[in-house]
N, C-alpha and C positions, 0 to 999 in steps of 0.2 A: 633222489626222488625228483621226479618232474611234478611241473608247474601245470602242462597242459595234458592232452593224450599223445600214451606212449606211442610211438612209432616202431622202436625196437624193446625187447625186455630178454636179457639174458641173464641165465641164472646159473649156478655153478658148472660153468663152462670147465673142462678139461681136456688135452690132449697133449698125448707123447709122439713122441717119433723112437724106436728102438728105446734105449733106455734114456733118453734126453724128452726132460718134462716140459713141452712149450708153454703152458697153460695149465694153472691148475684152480681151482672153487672162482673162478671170474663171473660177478655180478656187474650189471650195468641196465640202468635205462637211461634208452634217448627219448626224449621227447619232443612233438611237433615244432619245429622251427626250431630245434638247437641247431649247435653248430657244432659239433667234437673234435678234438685234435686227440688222437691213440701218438703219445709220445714215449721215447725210452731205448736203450740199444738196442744196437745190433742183435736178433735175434731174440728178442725178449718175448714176440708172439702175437704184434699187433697186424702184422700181414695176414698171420693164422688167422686170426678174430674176424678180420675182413672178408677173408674166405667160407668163414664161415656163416656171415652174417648175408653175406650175398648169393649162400650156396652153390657154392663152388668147391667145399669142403665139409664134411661132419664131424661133430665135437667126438673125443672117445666117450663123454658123459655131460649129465646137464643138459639145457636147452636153450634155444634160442627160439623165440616169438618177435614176427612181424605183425605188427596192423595188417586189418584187409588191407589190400592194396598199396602198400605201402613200398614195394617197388615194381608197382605199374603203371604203364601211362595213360594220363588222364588226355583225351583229348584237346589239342592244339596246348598241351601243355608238358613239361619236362616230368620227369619221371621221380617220388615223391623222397627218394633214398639215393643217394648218389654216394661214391666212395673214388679216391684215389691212389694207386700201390703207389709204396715210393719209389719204384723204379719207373722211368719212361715206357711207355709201352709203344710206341709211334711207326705205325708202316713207313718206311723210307721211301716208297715209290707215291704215297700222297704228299699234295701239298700241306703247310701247316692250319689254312683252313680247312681243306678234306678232314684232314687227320680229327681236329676238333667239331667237326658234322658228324663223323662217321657215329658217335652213338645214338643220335638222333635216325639217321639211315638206317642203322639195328633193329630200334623201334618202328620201321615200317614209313618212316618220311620219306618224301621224293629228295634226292640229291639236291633238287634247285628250291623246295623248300627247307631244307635243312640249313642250306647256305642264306638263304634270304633271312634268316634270324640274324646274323648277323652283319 
């Protein structure tokens, strides 16, 4: 249980692939300004949770609740839910700061504002 308001609230999260359980009754809340680390092996289902939490995937059961807005961007500012796969995901033909502007550009920033943050 968090300390402040929740950001995320997942509740008996589950999902299979064919007969392999990735996921099964998974509870969790984040709450504003945590920080979370999804640790554990190979395949244990924290990329699934990711996917799901970013919709990019749906649970076979259970649900997942965002806050309003909770990953949208707030004017001249970053976006309020961020995640990282653990694999690289990096276009080869951008630079390494391209590459790290490029979800700012997503969000609808000009290239040379994106790059000027940093």
């Amino acid at each position: 249980m968090t300390d402040g308001a929740k950001v995320v609230e997942i509740g008996g999260v589950s999902k299979q692939f064919g007969q392999t359980t990735a996921l099964e009754g998974i509870d969790l809340e984040i709450g504003e300004r945590e920080f979370v680390s999804l640790i554990g092996p190979s395949g244990c289902g924290k990329s699934t949770l990711l996917r799901f939490i970013s919709g990019l995937d749906k649970p076979r059961s259970g649900s997942i609740e965002l806050s309003p807005g909770a990953n949208e961007a707030e004017p001249n500012a970053r976006t309020k839910l961020a995640f990282v796969f653990q694999d690289a995901q990096l276009l080869p033909w951008r630079s390494v700061l391209d590459n790290v502007a490029l979800p700012l550009e997503l969000q609808g920033s000009s290239r040379s504002q994106a790059l000027s943050l940093f």
